[in-house]
C-alpha positions, 0 to 999 in steps of 0.5 A: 643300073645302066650297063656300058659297053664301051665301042672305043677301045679300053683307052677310056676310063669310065668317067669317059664313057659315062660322059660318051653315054651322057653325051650321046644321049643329048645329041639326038636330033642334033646335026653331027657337027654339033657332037663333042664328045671326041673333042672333049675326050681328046682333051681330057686325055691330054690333062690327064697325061699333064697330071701324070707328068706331074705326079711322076715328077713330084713322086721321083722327087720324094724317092730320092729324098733330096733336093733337084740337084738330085736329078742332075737339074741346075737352076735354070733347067727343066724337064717333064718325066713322061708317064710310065712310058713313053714313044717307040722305038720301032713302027710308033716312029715311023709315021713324021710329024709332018711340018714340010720343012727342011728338018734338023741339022744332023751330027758331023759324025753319024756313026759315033752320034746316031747309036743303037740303030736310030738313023737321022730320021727317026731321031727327027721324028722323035725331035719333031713330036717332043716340039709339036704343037699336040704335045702335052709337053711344057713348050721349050721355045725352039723350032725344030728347024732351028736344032742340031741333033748332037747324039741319038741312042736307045737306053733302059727304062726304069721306075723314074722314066717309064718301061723301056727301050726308050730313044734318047734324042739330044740336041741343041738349038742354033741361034743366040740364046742356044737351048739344050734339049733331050727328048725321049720316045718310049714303048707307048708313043709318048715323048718327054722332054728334058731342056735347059739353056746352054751356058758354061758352068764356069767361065774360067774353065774351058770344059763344063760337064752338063750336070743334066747329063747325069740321068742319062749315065746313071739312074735315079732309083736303081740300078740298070741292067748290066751292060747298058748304054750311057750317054754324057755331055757338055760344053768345051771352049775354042781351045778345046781340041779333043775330050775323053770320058772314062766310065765303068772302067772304059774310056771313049773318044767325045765327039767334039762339035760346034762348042758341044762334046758328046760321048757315049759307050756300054757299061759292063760293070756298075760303076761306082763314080761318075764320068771322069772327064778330060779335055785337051788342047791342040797340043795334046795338053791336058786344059781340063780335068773333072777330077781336079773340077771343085764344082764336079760331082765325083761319086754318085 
């Protein structure tokens, strides 16, 4: 039996070092150039991480035993659940993807919208590797100079979206046909990504809570470890002024920007209801209320 040591690391599996050994073998006498096995190995890697994101996606949808509205997902959006993790939150963020162009557009507001200690770089980072081209991720269509990153924070993992912390990126796209993206950066380096295009629910109502949003309050599977930071989102019309969220007992001031609210806080307690969620207008009128919404989930 031929015994192999493996001189690339433990990131190969055995059927990779076989076809190394196989492979190496065949390329005596060959010029260097002509030896794949790196190219061939990368790429495999790349279509095993697919399958994982398959199997992980398909896996979560059995546990929760109920249709895709279960992961907060409307017709019309999508999203790839990384491998058990995923991205850095720290060093594995610092090197850029390196596109030279000009970046992002950055919140109005960083202190309410770049939380946990993410600065706009980072969050850029993170944006930049989600829409690489080297990304195993379904492609959602943007440019990265065409995004304006709306909220950035560091959330928990958990058994649907891989060991944690995981940088939570969200942003949307600037052009006609907007697009709604969250990426999200764990542990290993590898990005996932949640996209969906931006419409309102409801055309009647002036405020459309992003049934999306829901994975970003509220786990799937279990239950978070108390306290934990929630973020939520949505759409307001023209008239909307101001937006409040109330959640786990607490209720914060959304940040309202370019049509977009934003609102984030930490949960002391589990909450048992979803986000109440309050919008105003420039008389302080209150134009919407979630609570009285038909098409707004109330309990989780």
């Amino acid at each position: 039996m031929t015994t192999w040591t493996n001189p690339t690391g433990p990131e190969d599996s055995p059927l990779e070092a076989e076809l190394r050994l196989l492979l190496s073998g065949r390329a005596d006498g060959l010029p260097a150039e002509s030896t794949p096995y790196d190219t061939i190995l990368r790429k495999g890697r790349v279509a095993r991480r697919r399958r994982t994101i398959a199997l992980c996606s398909g896996a979560a949808v059995l546990a929760a035993a109920g249709p895709v509205a279960a992961f907060g997902l409307q017709p019309g959006g999508s999203e790839s659940i990384p491998p058990a993790a995923v991205g850095s939150s720290e060093a594995g963020v610092g090197s850029s993807a390196g596109t030279g162009s000009d970046g992002p557009t950055g919140p109005s507001d960083p202190e309410r919208q770049l939380l946990d200690g993410v600065t706009l770089e980072q969050a850029t980072e993170t944006l930049e590797r989600c829409l690489s081209d080297e990304s195993p991720l379904e492609d959602p269509g943007v440019d990265v100079d065409d995004m304006r990153i709306l909220l950035a924070w560091v959330a928990q993992g958990d058994e649907n979206r891989g060991e944690g912390p995981i940088r939570e990126v969200l942003a949307v796209s600037d052009d006609a046909e907007p697009v709604r993206i969250v990426c999200s950066e764990g542990p290993d380096g590898w990005p996932g990504i949640q996209s969906g295009p931006v419409v309102h629910s409801d055309d009647d109502l002036p405020v459309s809570p992003d049934s999306n949003a829901r994975r970003h309050y509220s786990p799937i599977l279990e239950e978070w470890d108390v306290p934990f930071r929630w973020a939520d989102f949505g759409l307001v019309k023209p008239e909307v002024e101001r937006v409040t969220v109330t959640y786990a007992g607490v209720t914060e001031e959304a940040v309202v920007e370019e049509g977009h609210f934003v609102a984030a806080g930490i949960a002391e307690e589990q909450p048992d209801a979803n986000p109440v969620i309050v919008g105003y207008d420039a008389d302080g009128e209150v134009v919407y209320d979630s609570r009285e919404d038909p098409t707004y989930t109330q309990d989780q």
